[in-house]
C-alpha positions in Angstrom: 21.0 -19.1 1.2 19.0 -16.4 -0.1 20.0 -14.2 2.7 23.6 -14.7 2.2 23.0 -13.8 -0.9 21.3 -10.6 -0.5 24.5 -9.4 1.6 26.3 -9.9 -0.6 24.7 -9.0 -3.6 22.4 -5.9 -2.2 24.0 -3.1 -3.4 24.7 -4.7 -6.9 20.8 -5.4 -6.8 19.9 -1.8 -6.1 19.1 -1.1 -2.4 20.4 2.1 -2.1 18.5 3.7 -4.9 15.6 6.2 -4.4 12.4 4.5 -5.0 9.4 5.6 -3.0 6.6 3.3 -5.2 5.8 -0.4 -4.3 3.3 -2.2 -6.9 2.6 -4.9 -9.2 6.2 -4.6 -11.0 8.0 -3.3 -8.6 8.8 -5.2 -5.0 12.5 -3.3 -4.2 10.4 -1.5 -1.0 8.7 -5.0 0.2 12.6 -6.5 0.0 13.6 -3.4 2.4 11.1 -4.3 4.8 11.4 -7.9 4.7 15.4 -7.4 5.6 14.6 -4.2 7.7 13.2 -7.0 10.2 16.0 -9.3 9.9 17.8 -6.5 11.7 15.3 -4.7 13.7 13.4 -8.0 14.9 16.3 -10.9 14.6 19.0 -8.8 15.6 21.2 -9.3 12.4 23.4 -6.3 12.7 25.3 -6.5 9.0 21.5 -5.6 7.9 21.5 -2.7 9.7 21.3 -0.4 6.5 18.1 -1.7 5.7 16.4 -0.1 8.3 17.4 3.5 6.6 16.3 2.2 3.3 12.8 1.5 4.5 12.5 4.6 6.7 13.4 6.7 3.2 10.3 4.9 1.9 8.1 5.4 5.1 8.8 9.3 5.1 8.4 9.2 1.3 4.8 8.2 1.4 3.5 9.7 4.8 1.0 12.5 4.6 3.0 16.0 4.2 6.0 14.4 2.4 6.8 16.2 -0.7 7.1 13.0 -2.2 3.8 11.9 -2.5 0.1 12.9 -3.4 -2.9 12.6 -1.5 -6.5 13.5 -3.1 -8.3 15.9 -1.3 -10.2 13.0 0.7 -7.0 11.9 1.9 -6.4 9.0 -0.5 -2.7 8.4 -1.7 -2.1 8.7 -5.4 0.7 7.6 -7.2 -0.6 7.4 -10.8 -4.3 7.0 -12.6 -3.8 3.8 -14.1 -5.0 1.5 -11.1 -4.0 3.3 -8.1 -5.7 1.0 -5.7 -3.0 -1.0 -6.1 -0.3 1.5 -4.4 -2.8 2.2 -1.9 -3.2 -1.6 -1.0 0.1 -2.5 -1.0 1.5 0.8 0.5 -1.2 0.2 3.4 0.2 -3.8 3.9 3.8 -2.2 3.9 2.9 0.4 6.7 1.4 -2.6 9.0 3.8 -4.4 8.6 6.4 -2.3 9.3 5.1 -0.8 12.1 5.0 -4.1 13.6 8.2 -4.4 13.1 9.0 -1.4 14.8 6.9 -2.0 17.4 8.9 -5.2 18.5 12.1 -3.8 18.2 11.2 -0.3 20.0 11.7 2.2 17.7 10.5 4.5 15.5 11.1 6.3 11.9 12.8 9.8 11.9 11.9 11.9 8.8 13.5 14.8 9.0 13.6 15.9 12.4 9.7 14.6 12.6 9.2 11.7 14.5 6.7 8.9 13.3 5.5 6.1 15.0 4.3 2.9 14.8 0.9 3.7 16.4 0.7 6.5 13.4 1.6 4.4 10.7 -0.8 1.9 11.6 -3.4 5.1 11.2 -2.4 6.7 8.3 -2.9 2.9 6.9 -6.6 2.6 8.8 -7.8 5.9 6.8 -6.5 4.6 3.6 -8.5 1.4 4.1 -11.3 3.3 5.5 -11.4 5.7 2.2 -11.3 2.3 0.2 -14.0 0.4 2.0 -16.2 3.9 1.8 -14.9 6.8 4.0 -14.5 9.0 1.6 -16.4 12.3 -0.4 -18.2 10.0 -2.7 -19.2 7.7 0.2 -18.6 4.8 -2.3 -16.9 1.6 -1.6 -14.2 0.5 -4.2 -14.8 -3.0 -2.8 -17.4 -3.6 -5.9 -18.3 -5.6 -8.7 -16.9 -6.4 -11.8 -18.7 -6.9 -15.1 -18.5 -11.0 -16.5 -16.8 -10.1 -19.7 -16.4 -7.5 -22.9 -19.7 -8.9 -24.2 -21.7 -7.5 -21.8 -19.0 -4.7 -21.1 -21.3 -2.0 -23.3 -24.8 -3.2 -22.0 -26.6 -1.1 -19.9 -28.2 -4.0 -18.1 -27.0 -4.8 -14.5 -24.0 -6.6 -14.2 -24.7 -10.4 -14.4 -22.0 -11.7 -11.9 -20.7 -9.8 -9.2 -17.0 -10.3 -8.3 -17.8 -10.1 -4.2 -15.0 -8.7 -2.1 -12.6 -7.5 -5.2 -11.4 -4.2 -5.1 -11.6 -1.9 -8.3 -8.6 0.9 -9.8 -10.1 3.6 -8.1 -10.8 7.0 -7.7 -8.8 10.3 -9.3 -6.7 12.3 -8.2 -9.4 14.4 -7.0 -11.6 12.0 -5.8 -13.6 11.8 -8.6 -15.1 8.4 -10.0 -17.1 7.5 -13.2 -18.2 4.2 -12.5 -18.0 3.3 -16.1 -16.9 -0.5 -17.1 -15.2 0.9 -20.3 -12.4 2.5 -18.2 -10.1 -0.4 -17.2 -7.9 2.4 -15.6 -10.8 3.1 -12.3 -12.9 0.3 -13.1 -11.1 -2.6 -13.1 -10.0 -4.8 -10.4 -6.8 -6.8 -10.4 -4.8 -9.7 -8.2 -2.1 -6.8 -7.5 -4.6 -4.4 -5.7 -6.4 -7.2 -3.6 -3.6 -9.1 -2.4 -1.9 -6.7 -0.4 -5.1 -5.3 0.7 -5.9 -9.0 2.3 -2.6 -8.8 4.8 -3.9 -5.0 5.5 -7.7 -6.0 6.7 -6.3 -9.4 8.4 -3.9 -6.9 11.0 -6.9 -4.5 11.5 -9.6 -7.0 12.1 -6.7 -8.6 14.7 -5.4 -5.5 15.9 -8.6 -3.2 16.0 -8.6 -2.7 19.9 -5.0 -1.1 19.1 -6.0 1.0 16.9 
């Protein structure tokens, strides 16, 4: 039902427009990629549009695009209000699609540059690896989160520690103050994890791949 709907109803919906960002209010890119399959994977020709509309993204955010930012430790930025959360969610989109393309036995054209699967599945390794520590502060952005405003401004260790949740993140030059008054670095959120969760699950099954 859904997918007869989205036939019909794509372009009304906005498919065709220019969007290169994929976060916590924005899922148009994960919807490209979810029907990019349908025709790469499935076979379902009358989606075959898709498959342009998610290689747009793919060169959009791929290192050397004029489209996108990367900090001088190679982390993508998109904005500094928790940009963990484009880096998670771009990495899920980049595994996923390359196994997408993988299966179907092609690759994404950007420009005249070919880019394949096996590359998308590193460019989305390093930004993990910059996340989990690989990067010029040598910190991991996997960390801890404080257990509430009252002890938000105490310079006592935290009390509880959030294991496994992932924080906002560095600037766009690396740079991190580590401070639990700036919500914008320092605080982690559902959005950033999530993603970051179908990310580690390929690599930990795919590592000999990679």
């Amino acid at each position: 039902m859904y997918l007869n709907y989205i036939k019909v109803n794509g372009k009304t919906l906005g498919v065709a427009d220019s969007d290169n960002t994929f976060g916590w209010d924005n899922k148009h890119v994960g919807a490209r990629i979810l029907l990019s399959k349908e025709f790469l994977v499935r076979k379902v020709q009358t989606l075959h549009d898709y498959k342009g509309h998610a290689d747009n993204f793919i060169c959009s955010v791929i290192p050397g695009s004029s489209s996108s930012q990367f900090s001088p430790g190679g982390l993508l930025f998109k904005m500094g209000d928790s940009n963990m959360q484009y880096v998670t969610s771009t990495s899920f989109i980049l595994l996923a699609y390359a196994k997408y393309l993988t299966k179907a036995h092609v690759v994404v054209n950007c420009g005249g540059s070919i880019v394949t699967p096996k590359r998308l599945r590193a460019i989305a390794k390093k930004q993990v690896d910059y996340l989990l520590g690989d990067n010029p502060l040598k910190m991991s952005y996997m960390i801890q989160c404080s257990a509430g405003f009252s002890v938000m401004k105490s310079q006592s260790p935290n009390p509880n520690i959030l294991v496994g949740a992932v924080v906002g993140g560095p600037d766009l030059h690396d740079g991190f103050p580590d401070e639990r008054s700036d919500y914008e670095q320092s605080e982690p959120a559902t959005y950033i994890n999530a993603p970051l969760v179908g990310a580690l699950a390929y690599l930990a099954h795919s590592f000999a791949q990679l």
